[in-house]
C-alpha positions, 0 to 999 in steps of 0.5 A, spaced: 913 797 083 909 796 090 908 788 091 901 789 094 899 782 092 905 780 098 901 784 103 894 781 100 898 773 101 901 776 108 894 776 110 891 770 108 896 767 111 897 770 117 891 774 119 887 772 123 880 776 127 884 782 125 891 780 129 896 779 124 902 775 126 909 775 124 912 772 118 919 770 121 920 765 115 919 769 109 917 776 109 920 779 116 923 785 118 928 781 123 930 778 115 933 785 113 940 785 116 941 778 113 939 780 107 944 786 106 949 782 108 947 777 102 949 783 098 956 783 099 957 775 099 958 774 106 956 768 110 948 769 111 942 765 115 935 767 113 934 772 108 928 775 105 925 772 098 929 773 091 923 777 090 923 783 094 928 784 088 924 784 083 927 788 076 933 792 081 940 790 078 944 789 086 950 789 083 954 794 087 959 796 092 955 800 097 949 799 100 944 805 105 938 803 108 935 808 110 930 806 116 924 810 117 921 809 124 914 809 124 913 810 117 909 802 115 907 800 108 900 802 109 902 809 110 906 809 104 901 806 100 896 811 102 901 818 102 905 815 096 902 819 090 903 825 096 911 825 096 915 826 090 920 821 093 917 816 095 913 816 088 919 815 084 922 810 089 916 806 087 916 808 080 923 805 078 924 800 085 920 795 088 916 795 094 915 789 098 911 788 104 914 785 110 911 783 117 915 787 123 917 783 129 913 783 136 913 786 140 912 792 133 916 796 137 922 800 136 927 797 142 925 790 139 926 792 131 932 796 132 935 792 136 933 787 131 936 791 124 942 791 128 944 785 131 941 780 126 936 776 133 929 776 133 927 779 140 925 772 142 934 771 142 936 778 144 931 778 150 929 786 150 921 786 149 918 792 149 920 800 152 918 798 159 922 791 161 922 788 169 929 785 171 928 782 176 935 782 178 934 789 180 926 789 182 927 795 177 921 797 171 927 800 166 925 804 160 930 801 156 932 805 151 933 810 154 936 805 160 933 809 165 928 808 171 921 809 171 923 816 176 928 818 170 935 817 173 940 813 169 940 805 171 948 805 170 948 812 175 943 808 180 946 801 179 954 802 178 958 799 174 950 796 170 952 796 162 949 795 156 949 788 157 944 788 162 938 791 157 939 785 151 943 778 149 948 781 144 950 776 138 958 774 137 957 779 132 953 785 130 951 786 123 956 790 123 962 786 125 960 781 120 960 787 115 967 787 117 970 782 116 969 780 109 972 787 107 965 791 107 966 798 111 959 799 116 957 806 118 951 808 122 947 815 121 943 817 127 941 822 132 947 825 135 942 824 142 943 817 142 949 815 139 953 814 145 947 811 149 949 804 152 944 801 147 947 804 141 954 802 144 953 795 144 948 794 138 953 798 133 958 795 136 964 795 129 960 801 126 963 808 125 957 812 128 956 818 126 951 823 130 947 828 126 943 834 128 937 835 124 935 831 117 939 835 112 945 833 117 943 827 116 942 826 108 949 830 107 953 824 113 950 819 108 952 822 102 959 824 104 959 817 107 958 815 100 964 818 097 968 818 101 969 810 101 974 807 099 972 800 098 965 796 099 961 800 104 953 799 108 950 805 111 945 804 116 942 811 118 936 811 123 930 817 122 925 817 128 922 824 126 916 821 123 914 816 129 915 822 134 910 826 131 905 819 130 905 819 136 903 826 138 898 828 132 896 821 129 898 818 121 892 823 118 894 830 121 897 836 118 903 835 122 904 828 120 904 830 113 908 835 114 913 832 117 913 826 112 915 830 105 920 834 110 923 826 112 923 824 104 925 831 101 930 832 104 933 824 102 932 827 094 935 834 096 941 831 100 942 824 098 939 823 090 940 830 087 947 832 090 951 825 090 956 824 085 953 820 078 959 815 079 957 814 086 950 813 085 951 808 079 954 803 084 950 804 090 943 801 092 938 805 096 934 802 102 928 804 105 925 801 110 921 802 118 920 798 124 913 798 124 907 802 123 903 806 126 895 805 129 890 811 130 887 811 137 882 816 140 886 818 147 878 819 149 877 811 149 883 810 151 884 805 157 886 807 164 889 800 167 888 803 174 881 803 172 880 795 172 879 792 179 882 786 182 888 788 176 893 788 182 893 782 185 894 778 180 900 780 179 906 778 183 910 782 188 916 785 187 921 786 194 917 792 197 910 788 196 907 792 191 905 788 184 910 789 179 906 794 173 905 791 167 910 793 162 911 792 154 908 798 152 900 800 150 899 795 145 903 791 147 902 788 155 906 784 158 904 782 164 909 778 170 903 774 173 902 770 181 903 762 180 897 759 178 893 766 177 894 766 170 887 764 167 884 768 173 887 774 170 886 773 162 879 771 164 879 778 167 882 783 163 878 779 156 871 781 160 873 788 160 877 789 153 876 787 147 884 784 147 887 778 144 892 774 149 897 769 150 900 765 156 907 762 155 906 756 152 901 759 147 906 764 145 911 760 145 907 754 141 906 761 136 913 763 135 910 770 137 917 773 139 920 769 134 921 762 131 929 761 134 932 758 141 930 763 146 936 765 149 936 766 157 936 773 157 929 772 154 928 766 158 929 771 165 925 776 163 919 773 159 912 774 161 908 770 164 901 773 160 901 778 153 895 781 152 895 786 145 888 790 144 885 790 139 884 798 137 885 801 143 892 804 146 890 800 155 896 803 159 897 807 165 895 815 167 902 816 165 901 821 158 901 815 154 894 816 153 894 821 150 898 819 144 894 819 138 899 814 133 900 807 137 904 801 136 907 795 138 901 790 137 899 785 131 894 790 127 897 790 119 897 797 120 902 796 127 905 790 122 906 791 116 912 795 114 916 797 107 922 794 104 923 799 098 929 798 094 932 802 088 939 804 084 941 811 087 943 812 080 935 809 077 933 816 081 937 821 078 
């Protein structure tokens, strides 16, 4: 069962001129964390609604959340019928859609689904991020500078607390605690990276090579466990090729049906019946993707005056915009925030926000903001409306985009089935 009827609700009550806002209350990828702890009994805060529940027995002693980067619920609808998986799925789970969080993008998500915090608590905002502690843009996943070196090499002794505000406890600390086994499944090039390290914190992690790798850790993971157990496993393949051929190339649906087939062959057909009566399959993303034509996409250097608007770091040079493409976050002069909405709104068709309006909005999430996310805030988000608006970097090339507020960047699934119910 796909729960469309959610999605048509989500845009009555959150779509507005084409933007859609986060639904952190109710329907929310920051929920889903929560939500799995809830299944093992332990000590909650907000979950998703009873309903994304709907006809699936959760009586069981093993959970996988298998998060599909990039893969949103309008894609799934459209591509559903195409792939065998993901039409079973459908068929004997339920298929809720949920808003992501903003920025719609991975480092904000996946940081998110780790440690329970919405974006405005654990402060990491977009792939580029300024800390002004440093004078220093960084990409933060990958925790380097914009030249590529490695911030801990050209910063000695930085961590990974330096990128985000970790909670008391992960997810998986959590999971611990009440006898529940955590094991998180992900690209061995990133399982040891500072933010892995911090995020997975109380997690087994298991590093894979290619996407069979990956469904037999998860399938042996299953069988081996001796008591309760919650298997996160991350698969970024489908975003990567988003972002280089776009969400209606043969690539794309190539990679699609190789992502979902090697889930059935790997993980439902080969698991052992008694581990796949007591197990719930998850199926989830971060966000969806928007097709932009990289002939229209916007060249920032392009728009005059843009620079001096912005404030100086200690070599005199404005601080670039950071955030991502479709997600621009801007550090602005004092008293020169209007003088730079009024400019960037004359030339593009975007939406923004000063501070106190996407404070007043509950943007980056409806909680306290903590003072990671106080120190590194915006001064001015600006989010096009369906263009990707960046820098001569090769960003602009990029077909499939995210990290802004259209229900194709904001709408993702929360698919849910017994393993055994797909056998």
């Amino acid at each position: 069962m796909r729960q469309d009827d959610v999605a048509a609700d989500l845009r009555d009550r959150f779509l507005g001129d084409g933007f859609l806002f986060p639904d952190y209350a109710d329907y929310s990828f920051a929920n889903v964390p929560n939500t799995i702890l809830s299944l093992f009994d332990a000590p909650t805060h907000r979950t998703l609604p009873n309903d994304v529940f709907a006809g699936v027995e959760t009586d069981v002693e093993n959970v996988v959340v298998v998060l599909v980067d990039g893969f949103g619920y309008e894609q799934w609808a459209r591509d559903q019928h195409k792939h065998g998986f993901l039409d079973s799925l459908t068929e004997q789970g339920t298929v809720t859609p949920l808003t992501s969080t903003y920025p719609s993008e991975t480092s904000a998500a996946i940081t998110t689904v780790s440690t329970g915090t919405q974006p405005v608590e654990h402060g990491l905002l977009g792939w580029f991020q300024y800390y002004e502690e440093l004078s220093e843009v960084l990409l933060t996943l990958p925790f380097s500078t914009l030249d590529g070196e490695y911030a801990p090499e050209k910063f000695d002794g930085l961590d990974g607390r330096f990128l985000f505000s970790p909670p008391e406890q992960t997810v998986y600390e959590r999971a611990r605690e009440v006898g529940v086994t955590p094991t998180v499944v992900m690209p061995e090039r990133i399982s040891r990276s500072e933010h892995s390290k911090l995020a997975m914190a109380g997690a087994d992690v298991s590093g894979y090579g290619d996407l069979a790798h990956m469904g037999r850790l998860v399938r042996k993971t299953l069988e081996s466990a001796a008591g309760p157990s919650y298997t996160y496993a991350y698969v970024p393949h489908v975003d990567g090729v988003s972002h280089q051929h776009g969400t209606k190339s043969p690539e794309y649906e190539k990679m699609v049906s190789k992502v979902t087939g090697h889930i059935q062959r790997e993980l439902v057909e080969r698991v052992a019946p008694e581990v796949a009566a007591n197990t719930l399959l998850v199926v989830t993303a971060d966000h969806g993707h928007l097709d932009t034509d990289p002939e229209t996409n916007v060249d920032l250097d392009t728009i005059d005056g843009l620079g001096e608007h912005l404030k100086r770091g200690p070599d005199g040079e404005p601080i670039p915009a950071v955030g991502s493409g479709r997600n621009l976050q801007f550090h602005v002069r004092e008293r020169h925030v209007e003088s730079l909405r009024e400019l960037l709104e004359a030339k593009l068709d975007m939406l923004t926000f000063d501070r106190e309006e996407y404070t007043a909005r509950g943007l980056f999430g409806d909680r306290d903001p903590s003072a990671h996310f106080e120190a590194h805030a915006p001064d001015l988000v600006a989010v096009p409306r369906n263009k990707l608006v960046w820098y001569d970097d090769g960003e602009l090339d990029q077909i499939g985009s995210h990290g802004g507020l259209t229900p194709d960047e904001m709408l993702c699934p929360f698919a849910i089935c017994r393993l055994s119910d797909l056998q």
